[in-house]
N, CA, C and O atoms as a CHARMM CRD file, in Angstrom:
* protein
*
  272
    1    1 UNK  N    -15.93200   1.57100 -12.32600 PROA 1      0.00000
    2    1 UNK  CA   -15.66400   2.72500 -11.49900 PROA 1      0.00000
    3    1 UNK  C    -14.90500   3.75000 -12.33100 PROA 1      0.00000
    4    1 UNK  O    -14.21200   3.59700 -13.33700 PROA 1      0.00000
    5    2 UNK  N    -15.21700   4.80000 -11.65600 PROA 2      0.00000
    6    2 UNK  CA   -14.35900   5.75700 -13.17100 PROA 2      0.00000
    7    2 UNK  C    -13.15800   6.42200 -12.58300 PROA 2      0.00000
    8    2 UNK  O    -12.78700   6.09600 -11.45500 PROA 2      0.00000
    9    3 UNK  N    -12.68800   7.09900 -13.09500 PROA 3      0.00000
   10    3 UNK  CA   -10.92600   7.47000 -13.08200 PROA 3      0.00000
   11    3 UNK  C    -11.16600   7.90000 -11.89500 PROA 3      0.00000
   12    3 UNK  O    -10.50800   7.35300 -11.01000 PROA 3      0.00000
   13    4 UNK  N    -12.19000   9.02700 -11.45400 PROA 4      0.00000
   14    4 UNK  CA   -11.73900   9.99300 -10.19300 PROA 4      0.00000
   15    4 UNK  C    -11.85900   9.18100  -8.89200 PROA 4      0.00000
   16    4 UNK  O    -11.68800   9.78300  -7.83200 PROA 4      0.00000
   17    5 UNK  N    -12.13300   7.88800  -8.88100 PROA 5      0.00000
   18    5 UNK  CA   -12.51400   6.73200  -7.91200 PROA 5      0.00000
   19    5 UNK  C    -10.70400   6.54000  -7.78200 PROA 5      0.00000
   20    5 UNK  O    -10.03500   6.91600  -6.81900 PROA 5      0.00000
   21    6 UNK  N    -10.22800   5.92700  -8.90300 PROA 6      0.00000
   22    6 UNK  CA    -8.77200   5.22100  -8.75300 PROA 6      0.00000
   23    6 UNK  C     -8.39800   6.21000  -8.05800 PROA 6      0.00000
   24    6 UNK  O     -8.16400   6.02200  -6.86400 PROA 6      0.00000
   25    7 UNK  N     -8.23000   7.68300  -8.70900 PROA 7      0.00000
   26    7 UNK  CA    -7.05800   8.88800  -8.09000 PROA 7      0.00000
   27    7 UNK  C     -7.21900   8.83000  -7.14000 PROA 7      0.00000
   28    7 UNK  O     -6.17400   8.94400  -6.49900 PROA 7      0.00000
   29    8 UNK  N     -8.65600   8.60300  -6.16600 PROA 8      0.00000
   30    8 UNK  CA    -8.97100   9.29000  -4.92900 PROA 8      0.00000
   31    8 UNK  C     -8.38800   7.89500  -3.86400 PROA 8      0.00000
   32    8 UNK  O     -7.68400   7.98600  -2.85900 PROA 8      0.00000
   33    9 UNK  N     -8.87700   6.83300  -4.40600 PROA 9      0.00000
   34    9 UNK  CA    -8.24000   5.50200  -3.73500 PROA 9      0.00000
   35    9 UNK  C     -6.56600   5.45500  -3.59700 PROA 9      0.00000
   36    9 UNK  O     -5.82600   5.37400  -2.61600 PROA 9      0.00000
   37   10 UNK  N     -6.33400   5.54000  -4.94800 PROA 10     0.00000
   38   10 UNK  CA    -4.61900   5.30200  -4.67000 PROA 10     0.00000
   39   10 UNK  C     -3.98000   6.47100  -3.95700 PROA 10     0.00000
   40   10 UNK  O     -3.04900   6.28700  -3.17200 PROA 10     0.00000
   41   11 UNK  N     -4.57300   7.93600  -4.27700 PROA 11     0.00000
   42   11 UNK  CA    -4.22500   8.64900  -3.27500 PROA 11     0.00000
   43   11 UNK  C     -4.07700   8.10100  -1.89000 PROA 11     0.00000
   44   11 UNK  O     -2.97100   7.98300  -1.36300 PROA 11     0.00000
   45   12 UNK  N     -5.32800   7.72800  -1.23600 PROA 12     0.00000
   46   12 UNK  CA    -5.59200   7.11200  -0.23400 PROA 12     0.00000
   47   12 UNK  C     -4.22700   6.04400   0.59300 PROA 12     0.00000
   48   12 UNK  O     -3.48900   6.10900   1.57600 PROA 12     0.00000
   49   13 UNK  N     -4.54700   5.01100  -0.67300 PROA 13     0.00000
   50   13 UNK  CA    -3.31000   3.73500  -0.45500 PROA 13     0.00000
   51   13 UNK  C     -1.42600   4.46100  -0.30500 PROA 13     0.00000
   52   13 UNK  O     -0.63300   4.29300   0.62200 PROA 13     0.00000
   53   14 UNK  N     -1.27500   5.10700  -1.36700 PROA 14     0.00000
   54   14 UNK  CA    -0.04700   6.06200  -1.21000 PROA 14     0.00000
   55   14 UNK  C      0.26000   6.53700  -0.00300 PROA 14     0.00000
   56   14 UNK  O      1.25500   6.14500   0.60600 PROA 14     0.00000
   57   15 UNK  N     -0.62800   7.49900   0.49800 PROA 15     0.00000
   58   15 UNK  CA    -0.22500   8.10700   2.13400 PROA 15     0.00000
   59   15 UNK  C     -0.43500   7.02000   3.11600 PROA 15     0.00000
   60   15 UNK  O      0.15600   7.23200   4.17500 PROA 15     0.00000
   61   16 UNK  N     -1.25100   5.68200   3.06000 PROA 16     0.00000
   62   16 UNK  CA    -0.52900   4.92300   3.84900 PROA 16     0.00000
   63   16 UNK  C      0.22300   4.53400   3.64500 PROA 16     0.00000
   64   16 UNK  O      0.91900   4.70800   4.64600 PROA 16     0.00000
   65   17 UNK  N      0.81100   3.96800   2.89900 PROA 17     0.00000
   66   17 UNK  CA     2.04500   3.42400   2.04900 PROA 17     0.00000
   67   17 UNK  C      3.12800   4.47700   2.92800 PROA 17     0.00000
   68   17 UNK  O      3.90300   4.16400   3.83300 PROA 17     0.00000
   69   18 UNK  N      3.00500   5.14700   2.62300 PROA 18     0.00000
   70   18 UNK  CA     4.19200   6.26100   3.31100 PROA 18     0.00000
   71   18 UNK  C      4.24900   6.68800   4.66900 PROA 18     0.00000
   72   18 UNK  O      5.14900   7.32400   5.21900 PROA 18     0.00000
   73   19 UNK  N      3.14600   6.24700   5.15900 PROA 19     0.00000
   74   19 UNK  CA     2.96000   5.72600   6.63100 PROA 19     0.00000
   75   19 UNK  C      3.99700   4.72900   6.82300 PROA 19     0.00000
   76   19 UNK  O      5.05300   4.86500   7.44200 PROA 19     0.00000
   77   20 UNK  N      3.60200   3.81300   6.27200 PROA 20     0.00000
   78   20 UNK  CA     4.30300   2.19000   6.72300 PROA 20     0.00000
   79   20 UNK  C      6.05500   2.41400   6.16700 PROA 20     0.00000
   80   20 UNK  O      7.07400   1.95100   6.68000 PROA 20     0.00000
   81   21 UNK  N      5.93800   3.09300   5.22700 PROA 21     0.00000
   82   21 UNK  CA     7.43200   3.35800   4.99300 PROA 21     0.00000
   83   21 UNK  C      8.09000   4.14000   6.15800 PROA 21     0.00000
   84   21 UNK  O      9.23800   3.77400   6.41300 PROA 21     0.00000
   85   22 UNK  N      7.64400   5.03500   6.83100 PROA 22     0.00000
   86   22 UNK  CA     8.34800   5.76300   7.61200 PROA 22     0.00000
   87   22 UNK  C      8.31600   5.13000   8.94300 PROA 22     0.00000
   88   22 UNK  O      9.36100   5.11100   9.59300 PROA 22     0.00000
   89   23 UNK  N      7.10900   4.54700   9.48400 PROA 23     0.00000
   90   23 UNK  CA     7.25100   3.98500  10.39700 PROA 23     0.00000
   91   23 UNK  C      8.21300   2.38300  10.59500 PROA 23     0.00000
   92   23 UNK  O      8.52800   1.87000  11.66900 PROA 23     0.00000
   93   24 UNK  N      8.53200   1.83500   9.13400 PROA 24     0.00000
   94   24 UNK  CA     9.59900   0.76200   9.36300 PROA 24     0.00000
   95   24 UNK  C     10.89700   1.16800   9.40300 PROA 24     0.00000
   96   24 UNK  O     11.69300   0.68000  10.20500 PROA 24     0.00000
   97   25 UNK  N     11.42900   2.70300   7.97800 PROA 25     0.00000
   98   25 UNK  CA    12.44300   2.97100   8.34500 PROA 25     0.00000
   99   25 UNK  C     12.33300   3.48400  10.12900 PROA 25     0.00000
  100   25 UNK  O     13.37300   3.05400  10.62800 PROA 25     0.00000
  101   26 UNK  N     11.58800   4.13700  11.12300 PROA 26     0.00000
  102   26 UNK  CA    12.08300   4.42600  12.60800 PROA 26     0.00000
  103   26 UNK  C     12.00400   3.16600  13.17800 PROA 26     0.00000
  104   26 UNK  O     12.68700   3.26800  14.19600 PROA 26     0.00000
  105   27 UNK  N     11.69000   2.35100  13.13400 PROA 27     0.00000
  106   27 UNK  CA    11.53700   1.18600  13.91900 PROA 27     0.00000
  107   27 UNK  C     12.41800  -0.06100  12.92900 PROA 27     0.00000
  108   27 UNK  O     12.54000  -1.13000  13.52800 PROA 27     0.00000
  109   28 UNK  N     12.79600  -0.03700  12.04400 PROA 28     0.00000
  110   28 UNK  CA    14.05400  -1.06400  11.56200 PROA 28     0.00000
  111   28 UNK  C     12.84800  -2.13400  11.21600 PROA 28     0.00000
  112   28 UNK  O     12.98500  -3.22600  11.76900 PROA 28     0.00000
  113   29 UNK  N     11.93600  -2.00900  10.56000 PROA 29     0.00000
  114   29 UNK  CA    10.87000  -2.97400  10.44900 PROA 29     0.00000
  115   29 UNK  C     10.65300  -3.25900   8.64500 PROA 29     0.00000
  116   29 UNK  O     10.00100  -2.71900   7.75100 PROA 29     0.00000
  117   30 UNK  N     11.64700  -4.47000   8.75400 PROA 30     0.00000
  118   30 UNK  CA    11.60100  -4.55700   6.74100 PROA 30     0.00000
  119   30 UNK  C     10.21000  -4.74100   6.43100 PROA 30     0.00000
  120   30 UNK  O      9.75500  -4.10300   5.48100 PROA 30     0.00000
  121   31 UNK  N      9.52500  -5.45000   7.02900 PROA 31     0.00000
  122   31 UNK  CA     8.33800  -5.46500   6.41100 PROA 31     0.00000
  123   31 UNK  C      7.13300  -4.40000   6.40600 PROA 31     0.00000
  124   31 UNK  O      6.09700  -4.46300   5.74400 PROA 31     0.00000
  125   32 UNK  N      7.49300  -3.51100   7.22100 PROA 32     0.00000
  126   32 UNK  CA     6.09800  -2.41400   7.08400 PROA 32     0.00000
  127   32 UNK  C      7.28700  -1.37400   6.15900 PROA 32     0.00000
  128   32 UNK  O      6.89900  -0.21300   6.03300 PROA 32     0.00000
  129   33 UNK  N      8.43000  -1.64200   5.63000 PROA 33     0.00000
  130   33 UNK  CA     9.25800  -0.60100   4.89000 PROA 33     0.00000
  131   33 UNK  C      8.38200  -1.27300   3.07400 PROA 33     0.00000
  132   33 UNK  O      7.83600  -0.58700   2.21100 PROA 33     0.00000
  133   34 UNK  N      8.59300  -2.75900   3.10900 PROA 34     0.00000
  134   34 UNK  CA     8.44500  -3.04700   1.78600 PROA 34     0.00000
  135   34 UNK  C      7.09100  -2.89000   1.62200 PROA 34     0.00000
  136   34 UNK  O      6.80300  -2.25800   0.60600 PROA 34     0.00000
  137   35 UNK  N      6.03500  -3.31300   2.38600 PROA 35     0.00000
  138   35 UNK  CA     4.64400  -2.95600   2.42900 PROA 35     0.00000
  139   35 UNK  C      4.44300  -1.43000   1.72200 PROA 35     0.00000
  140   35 UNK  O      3.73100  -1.03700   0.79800 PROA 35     0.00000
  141   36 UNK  N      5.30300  -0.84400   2.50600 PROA 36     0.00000
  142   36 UNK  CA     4.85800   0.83600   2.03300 PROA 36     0.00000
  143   36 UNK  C      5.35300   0.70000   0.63800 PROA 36     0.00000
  144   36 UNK  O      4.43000   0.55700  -0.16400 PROA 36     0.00000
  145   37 UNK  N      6.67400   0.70200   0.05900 PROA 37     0.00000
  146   37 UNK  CA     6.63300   0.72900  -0.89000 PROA 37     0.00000
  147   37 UNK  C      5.95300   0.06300  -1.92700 PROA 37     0.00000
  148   37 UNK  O      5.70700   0.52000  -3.04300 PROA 37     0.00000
  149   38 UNK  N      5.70200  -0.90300  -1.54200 PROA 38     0.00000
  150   38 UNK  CA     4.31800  -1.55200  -2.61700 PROA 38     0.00000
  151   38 UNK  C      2.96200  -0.74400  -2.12100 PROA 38     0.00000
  152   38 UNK  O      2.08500  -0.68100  -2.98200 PROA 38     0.00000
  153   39 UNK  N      2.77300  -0.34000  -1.30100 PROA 39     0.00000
  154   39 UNK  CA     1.26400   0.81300  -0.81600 PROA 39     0.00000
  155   39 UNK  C      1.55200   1.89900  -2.12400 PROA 39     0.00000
  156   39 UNK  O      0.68000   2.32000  -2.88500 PROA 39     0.00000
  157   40 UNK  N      2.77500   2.17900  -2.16200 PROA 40     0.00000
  158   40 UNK  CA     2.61100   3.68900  -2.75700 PROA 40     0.00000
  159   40 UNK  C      3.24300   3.44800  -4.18700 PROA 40     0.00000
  160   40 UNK  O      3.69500   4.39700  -4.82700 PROA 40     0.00000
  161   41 UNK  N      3.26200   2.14000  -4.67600 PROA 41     0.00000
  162   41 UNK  CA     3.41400   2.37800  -6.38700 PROA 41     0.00000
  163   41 UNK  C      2.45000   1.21800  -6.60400 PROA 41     0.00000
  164   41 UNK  O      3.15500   0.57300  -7.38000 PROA 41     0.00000
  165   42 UNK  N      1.60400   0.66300  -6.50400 PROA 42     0.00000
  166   42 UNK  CA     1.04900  -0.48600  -6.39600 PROA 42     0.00000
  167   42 UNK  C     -0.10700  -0.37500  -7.55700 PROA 42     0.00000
  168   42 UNK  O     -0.46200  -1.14300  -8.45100 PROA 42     0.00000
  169   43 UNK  N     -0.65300   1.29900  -7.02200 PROA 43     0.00000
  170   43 UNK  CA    -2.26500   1.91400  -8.16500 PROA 43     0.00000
  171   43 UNK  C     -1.67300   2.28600  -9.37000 PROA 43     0.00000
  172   43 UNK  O     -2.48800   2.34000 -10.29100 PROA 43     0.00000
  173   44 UNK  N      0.01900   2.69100  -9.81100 PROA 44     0.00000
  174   44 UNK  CA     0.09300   2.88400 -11.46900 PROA 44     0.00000
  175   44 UNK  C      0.26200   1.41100 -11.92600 PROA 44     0.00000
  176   44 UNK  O      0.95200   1.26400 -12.93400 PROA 44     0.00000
  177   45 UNK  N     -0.21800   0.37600 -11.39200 PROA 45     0.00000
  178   45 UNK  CA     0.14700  -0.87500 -12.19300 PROA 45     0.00000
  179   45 UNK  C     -0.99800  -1.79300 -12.72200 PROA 45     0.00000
  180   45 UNK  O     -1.16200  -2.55200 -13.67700 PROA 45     0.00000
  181   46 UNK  N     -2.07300  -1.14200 -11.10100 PROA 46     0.00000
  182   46 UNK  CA    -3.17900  -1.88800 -11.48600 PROA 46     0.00000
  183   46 UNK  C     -4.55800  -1.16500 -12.25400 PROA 46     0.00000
  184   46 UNK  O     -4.92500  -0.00400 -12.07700 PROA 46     0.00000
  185   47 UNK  N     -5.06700  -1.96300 -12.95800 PROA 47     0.00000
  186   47 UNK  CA    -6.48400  -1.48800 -13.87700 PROA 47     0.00000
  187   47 UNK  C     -7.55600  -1.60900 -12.93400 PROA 47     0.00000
  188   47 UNK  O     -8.16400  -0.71000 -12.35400 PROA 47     0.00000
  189   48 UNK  N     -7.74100  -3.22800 -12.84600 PROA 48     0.00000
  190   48 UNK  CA    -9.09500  -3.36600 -12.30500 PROA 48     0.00000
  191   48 UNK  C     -9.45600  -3.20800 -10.59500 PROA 48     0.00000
  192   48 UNK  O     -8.65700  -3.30800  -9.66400 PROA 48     0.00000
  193   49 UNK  N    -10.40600  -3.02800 -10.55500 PROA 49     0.00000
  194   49 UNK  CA   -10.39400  -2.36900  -9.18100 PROA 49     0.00000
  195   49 UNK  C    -10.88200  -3.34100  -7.98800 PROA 49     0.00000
  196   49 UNK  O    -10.88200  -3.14600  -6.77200 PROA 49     0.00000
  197   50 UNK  N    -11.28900  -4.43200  -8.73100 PROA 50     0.00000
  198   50 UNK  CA   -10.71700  -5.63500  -8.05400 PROA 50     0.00000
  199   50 UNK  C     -9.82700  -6.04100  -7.22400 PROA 50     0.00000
  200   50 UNK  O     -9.90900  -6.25400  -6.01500 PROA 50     0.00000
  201   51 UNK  N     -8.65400  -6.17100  -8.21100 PROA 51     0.00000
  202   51 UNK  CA    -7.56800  -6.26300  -8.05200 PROA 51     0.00000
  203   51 UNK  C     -6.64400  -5.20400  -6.92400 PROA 51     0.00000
  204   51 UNK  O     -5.73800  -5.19900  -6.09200 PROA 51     0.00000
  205   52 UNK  N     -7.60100  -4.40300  -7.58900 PROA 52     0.00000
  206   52 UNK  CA    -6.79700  -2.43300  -6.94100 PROA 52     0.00000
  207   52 UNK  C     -7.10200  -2.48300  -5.36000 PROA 52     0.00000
  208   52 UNK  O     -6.25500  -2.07400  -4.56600 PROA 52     0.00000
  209   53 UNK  N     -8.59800  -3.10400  -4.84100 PROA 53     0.00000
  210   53 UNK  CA    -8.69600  -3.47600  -3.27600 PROA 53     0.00000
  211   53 UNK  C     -7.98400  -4.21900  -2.77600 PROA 53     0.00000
  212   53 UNK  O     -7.40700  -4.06200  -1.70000 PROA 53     0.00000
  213   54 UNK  N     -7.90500  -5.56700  -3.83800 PROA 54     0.00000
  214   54 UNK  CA    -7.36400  -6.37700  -3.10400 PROA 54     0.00000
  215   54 UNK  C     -6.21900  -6.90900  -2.42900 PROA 54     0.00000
  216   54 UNK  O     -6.00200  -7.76300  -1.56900 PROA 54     0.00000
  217   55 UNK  N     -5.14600  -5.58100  -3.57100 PROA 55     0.00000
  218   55 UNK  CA    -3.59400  -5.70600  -2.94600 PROA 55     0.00000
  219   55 UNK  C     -3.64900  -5.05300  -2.45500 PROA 55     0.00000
  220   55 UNK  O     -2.62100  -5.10500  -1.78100 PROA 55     0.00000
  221   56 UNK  N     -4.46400  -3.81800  -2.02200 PROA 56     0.00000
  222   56 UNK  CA    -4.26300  -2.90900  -1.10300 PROA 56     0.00000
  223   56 UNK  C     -4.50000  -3.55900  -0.22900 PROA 56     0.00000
  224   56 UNK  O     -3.47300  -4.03900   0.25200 PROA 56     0.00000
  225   57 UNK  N     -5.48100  -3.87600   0.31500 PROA 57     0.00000
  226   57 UNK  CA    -5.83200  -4.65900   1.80300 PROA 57     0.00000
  227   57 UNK  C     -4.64200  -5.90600   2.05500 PROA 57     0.00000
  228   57 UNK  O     -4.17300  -6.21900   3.14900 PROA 57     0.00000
  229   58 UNK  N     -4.32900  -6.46900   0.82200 PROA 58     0.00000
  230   58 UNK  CA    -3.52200  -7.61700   0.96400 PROA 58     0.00000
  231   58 UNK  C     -2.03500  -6.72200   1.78700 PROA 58     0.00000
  232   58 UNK  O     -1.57900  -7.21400   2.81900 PROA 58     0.00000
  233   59 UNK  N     -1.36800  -5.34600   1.16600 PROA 59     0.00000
  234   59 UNK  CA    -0.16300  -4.98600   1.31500 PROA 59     0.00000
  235   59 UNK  C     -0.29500  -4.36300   2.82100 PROA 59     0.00000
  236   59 UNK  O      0.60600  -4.24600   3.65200 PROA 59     0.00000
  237   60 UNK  N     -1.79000  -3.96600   2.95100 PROA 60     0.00000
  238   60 UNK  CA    -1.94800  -3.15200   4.57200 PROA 60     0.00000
  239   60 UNK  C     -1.48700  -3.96900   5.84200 PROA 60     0.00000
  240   60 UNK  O     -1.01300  -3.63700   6.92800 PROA 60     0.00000
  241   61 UNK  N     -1.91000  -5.50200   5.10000 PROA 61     0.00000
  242   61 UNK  CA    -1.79700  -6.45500   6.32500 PROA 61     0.00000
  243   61 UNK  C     -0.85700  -7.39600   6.45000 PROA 61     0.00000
  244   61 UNK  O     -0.97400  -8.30800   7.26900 PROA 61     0.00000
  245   62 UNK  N      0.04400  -7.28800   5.75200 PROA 62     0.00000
  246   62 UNK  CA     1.36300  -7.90600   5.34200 PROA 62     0.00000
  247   62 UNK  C      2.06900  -7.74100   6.78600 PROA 62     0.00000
  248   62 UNK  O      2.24400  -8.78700   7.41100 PROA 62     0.00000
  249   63 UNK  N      2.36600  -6.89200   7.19800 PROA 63     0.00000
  250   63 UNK  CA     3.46500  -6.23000   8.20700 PROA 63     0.00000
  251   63 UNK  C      2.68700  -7.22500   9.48100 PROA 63     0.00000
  252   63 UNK  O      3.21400  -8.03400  10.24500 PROA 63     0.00000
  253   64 UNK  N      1.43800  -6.86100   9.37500 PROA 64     0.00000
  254   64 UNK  CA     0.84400  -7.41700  10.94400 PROA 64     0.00000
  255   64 UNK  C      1.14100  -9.13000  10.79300 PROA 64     0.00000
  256   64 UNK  O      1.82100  -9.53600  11.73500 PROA 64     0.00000
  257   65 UNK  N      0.86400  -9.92100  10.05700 PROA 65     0.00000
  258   65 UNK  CA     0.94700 -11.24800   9.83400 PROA 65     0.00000
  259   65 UNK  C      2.86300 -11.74900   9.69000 PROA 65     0.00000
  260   65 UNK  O      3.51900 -12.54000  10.36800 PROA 65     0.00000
  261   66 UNK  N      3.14300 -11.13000   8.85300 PROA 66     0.00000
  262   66 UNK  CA     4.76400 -11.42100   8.61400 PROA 66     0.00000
  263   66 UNK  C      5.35800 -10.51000   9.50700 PROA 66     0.00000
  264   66 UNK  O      4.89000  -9.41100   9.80500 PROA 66     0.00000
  265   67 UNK  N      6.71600 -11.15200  10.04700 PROA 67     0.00000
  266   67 UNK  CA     7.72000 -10.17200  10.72600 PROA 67     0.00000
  267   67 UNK  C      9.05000 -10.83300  10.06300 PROA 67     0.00000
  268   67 UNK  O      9.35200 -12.00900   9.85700 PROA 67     0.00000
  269   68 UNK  N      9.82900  -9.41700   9.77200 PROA 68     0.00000
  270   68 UNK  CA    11.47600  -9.59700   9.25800 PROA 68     0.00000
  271   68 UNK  C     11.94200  -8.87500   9.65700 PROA 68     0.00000
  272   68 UNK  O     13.15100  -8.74000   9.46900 PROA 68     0.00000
């Protein structure tokens, strides 16, 4: 997949990420707070895009399965 795929994805993952961040800081919800922050630095770490779906989907659904 080529670069303008990642930008447009992690763009993507980022503004949810910052979704889930804002909605745990109003609601006191550690886990949709840490979710976001792994949503929104998660794409400068990863290469393969494998990988790049799979923590995304993995970090989206974190909050719904775990509660802290």
């Amino acid at each position: 997949m080529s670069d303008t795929w990642f930008l447009v994805f992690g763009l993507i993952f980022t503004s949810i990420g910052l979704a889930y961040f804002v909605y745990g800081r109003k609601q006191s919800n550690l886990m949709a707070r840490m979710s976001g922050i792994g949503l929104m630095f998660f794409p400068y770490l990863v290469d393969d895009i494998y990988v790049f779906f799979g923590v995304g989907i993995v970090l989206m659904a974190l909050p719904k399965f775990i509660e802290l």
